[in-house]
C-alpha positions in Angstrom: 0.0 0.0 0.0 1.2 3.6 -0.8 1.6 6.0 1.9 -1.6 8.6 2.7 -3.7 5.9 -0.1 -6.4 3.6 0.8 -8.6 3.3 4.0 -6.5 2.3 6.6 -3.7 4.0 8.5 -1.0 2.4 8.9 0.7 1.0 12.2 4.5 0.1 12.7 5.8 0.0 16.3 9.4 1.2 15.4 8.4 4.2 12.6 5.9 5.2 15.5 8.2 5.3 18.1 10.9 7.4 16.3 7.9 10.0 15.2 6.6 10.5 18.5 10.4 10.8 20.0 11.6 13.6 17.5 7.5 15.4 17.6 8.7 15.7 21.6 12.3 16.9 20.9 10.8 19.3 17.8 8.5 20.9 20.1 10.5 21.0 23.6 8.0 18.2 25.0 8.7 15.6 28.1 8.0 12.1 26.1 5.4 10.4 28.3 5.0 7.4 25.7 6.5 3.9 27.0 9.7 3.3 24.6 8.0 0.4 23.1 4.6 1.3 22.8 3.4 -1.2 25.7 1.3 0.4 27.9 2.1 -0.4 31.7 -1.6 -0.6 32.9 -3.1 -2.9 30.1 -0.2 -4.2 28.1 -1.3 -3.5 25.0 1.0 -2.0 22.5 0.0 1.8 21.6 1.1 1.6 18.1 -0.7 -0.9 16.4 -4.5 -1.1 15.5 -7.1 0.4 17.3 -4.5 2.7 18.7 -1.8 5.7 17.2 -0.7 5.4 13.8 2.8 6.5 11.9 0.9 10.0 11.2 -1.1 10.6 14.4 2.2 9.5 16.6 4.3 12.1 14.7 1.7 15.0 15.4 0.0 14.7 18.8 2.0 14.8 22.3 0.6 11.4 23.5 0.2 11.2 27.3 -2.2 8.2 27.3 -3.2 5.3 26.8 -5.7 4.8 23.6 -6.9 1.2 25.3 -7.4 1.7 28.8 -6.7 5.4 29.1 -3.6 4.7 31.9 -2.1 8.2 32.0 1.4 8.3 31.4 2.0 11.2 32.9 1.2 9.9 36.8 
């Protein structure tokens, strides 16, 4: 599939991870985000389906959980 074509966005754990590191460096931002994506209340991954994609991860400041909504700011 072609980047930004068809109906699903697309999820990849490592991509994800560097795009929300450098958003938070680019914008002077703590990074709340576990380093691999697994949240520490529910232990699900925050970078695959059902939760941030590539483009989502490398333009929003995420402080949460998109499972369980564990705040990873506590």
């Amino acid at each position: 599939m072609v980047r930004g074509v068809g109906l699903t966005p697309e999820f990849d754990v490592a991509i994800s991870t560097q795009r929300q590191t450098l958003y938070c460096e680019q914008k002077g931002l703590p990074l709340f985000a576990p380093s691999r994506g697994v949240c520490w209340r529910c232990g699900k991954n925050i970078y695959t389906a059902g939760g941030y994609n590539i483009d989502r991860a490398g333009e929003t400041h995420i402080t949460y959980c998109p499972f369980c909504n564990g705040s990873f700011t506590d």
